[in-house]
C-alpha positions as YAML, in Angstrom:
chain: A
units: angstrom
residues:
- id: 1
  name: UNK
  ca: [0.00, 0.00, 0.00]
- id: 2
  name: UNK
  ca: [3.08, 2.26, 0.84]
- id: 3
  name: UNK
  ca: [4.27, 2.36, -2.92]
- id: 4
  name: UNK
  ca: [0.71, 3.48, -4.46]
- id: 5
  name: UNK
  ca: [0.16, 6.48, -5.26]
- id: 6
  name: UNK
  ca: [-3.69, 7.13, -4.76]
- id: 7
  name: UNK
  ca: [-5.73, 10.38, -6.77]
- id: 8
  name: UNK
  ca: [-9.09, 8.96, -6.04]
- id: 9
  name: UNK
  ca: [-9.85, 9.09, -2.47]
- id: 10
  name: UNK
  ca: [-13.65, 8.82, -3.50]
- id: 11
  name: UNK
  ca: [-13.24, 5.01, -4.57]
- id: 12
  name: UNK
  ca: [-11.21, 4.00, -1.54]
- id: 13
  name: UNK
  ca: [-12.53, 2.24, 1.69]
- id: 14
  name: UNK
  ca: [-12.62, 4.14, 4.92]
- id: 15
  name: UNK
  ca: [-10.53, 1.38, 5.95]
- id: 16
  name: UNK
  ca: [-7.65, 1.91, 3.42]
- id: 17
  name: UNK
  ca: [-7.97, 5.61, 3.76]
- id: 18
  name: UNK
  ca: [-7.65, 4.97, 7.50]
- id: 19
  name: UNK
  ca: [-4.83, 3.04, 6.41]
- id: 20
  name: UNK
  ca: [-3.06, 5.23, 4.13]
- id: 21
  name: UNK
  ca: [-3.12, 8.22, 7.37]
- id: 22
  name: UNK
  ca: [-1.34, 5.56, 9.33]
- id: 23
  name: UNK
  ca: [1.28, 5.37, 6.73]
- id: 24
  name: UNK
  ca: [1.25, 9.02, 6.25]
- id: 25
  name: UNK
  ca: [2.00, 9.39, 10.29]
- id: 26
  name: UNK
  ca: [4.33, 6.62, 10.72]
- id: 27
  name: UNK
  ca: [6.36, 7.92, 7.61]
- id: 28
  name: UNK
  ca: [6.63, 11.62, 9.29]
- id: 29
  name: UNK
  ca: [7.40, 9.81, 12.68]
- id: 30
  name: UNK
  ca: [10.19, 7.91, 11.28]
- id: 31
  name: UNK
  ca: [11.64, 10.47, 9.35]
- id: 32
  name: UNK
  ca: [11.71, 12.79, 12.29]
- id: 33
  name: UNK
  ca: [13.68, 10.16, 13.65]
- id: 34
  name: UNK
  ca: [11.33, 9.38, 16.54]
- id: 35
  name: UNK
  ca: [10.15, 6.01, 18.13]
- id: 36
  name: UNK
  ca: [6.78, 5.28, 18.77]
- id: 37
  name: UNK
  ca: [6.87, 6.00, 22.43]
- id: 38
  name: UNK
  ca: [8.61, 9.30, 22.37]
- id: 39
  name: UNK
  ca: [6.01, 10.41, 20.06]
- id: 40
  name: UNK
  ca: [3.24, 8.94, 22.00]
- id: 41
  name: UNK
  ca: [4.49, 10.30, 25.24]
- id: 42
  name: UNK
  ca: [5.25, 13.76, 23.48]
- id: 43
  name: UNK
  ca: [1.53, 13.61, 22.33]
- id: 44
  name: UNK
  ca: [-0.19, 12.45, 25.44]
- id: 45
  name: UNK
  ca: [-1.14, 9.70, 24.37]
- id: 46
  name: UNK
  ca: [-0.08, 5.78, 24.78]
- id: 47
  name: UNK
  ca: [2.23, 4.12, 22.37]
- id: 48
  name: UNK
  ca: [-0.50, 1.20, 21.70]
- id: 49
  name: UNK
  ca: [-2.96, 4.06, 20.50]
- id: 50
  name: UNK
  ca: [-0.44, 5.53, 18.19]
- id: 51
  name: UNK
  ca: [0.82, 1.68, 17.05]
- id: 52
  name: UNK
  ca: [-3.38, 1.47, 16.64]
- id: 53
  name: UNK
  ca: [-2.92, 4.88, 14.36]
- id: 54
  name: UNK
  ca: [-0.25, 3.92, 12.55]
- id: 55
  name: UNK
  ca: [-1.69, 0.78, 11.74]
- id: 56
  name: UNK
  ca: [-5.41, 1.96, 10.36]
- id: 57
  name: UNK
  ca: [-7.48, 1.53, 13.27]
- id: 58
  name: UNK
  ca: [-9.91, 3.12, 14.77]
- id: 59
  name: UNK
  ca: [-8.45, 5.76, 17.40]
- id: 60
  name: UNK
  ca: [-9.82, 9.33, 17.73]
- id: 61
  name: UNK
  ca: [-10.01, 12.38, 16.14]
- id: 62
  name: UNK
  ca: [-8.37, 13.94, 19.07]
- id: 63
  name: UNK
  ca: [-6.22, 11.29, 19.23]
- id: 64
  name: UNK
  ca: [-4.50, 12.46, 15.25]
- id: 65
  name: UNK
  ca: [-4.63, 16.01, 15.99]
- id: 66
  name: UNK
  ca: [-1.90, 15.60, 19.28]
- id: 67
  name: UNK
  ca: [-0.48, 13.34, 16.58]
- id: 68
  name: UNK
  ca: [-0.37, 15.83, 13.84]
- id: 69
  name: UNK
  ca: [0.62, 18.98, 16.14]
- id: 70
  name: UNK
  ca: [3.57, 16.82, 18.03]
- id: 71
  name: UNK
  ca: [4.43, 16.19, 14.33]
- id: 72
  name: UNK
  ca: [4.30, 19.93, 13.23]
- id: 73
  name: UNK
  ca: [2.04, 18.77, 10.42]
- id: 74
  name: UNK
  ca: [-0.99, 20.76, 11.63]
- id: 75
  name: UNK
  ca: [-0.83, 22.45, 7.87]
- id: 76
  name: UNK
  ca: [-3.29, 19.53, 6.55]
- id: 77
  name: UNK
  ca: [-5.55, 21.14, 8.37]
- id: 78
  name: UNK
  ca: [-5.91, 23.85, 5.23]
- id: 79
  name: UNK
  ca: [-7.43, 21.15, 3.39]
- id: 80
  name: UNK
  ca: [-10.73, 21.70, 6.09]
- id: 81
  name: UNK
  ca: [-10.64, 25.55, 5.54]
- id: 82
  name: UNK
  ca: [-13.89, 27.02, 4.25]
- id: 83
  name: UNK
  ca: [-13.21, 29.96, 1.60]
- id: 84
  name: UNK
  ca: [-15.41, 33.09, 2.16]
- id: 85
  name: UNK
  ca: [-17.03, 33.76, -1.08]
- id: 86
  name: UNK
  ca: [-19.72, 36.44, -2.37]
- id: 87
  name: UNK
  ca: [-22.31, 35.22, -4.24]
- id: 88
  name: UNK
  ca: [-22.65, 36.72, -7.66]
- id: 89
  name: UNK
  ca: [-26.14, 39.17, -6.48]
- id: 90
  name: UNK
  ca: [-24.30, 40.45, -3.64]
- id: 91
  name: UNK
  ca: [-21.47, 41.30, -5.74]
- id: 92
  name: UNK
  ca: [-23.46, 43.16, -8.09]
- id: 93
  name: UNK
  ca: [-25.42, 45.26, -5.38]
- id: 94
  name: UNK
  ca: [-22.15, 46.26, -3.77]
- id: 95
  name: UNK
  ca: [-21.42, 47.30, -7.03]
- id: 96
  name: UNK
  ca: [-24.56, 49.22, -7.63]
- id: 97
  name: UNK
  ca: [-24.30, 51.02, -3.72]
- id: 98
  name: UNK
  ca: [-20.20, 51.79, -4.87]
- id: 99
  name: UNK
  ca: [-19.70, 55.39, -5.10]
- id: 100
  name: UNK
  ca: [-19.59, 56.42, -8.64]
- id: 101
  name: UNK
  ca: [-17.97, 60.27, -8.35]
- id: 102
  name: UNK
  ca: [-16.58, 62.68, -5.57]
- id: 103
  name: UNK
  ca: [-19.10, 64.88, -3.79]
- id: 104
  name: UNK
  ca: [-17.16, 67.70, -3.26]
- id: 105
  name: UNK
  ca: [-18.63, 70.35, -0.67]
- id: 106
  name: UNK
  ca: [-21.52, 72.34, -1.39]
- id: 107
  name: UNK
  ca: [-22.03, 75.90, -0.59]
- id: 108
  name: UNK
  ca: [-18.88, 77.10, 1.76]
- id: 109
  name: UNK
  ca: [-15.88, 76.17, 0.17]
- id: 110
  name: UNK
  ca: [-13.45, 77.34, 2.60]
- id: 111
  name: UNK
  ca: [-14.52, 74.62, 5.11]
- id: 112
  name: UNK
  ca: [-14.88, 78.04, 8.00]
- id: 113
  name: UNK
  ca: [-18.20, 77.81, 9.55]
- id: 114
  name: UNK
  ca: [-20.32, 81.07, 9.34]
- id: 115
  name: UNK
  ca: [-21.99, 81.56, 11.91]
...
């Protein structure tokens, strides 16, 4: 499974895509040079829950966000971002309110109140 290369996450199982974040934290683990229960401990966590995690099972969502943060890879979590968009009618009436010319000031120029 480690030497696939997966671009449709739509036709896998939730077990293999359980699967393939195991692989994806074990990999960062190991290349950070760490062992399971420095991580674990790091993380708060025990090292049978992360061996569960690396492995595909079933652990928490909690459980792969200490993961992810011990790991400094809490950048996936852009993937979860929502963009703020403007739909196309509100667009066009903040277009319609914009200000189309400079008022300039009516009647005393000089800005000195006459009183």
């Amino acid at each position: 499974m480690t030497d696939k290369s997966y671009n449709n996450w739509v036709s896998m199982s939730d077990k293999a895509l359980a699967e393939q974040i195991g692989v994806y934290v074990k990999h960062h683990r190991l290349e950070q040079n760490r062992s399971q229960e420095i991580l674990a401990q790091a993380a708060g966590i025990s090292r049978s829950t992360l061996s569960l995690l690396e492995r595909g099972e079933t652990v928490t969502l909690a459980t792969l966000i200490k993961v992810l943060r011990v790991l400094d890879h809490l950048h996936i979590m852009e993937a979860f971002v929502i963009p703020k968009t403007i739909s196309p009618l509100a667009l066009a009436k903040m277009e319609k309110e914009k200000r189309q010319r400079a008022g300039g000031k009516k009647g005393n120029e000089s800005g000195i109140n006459d009183w």
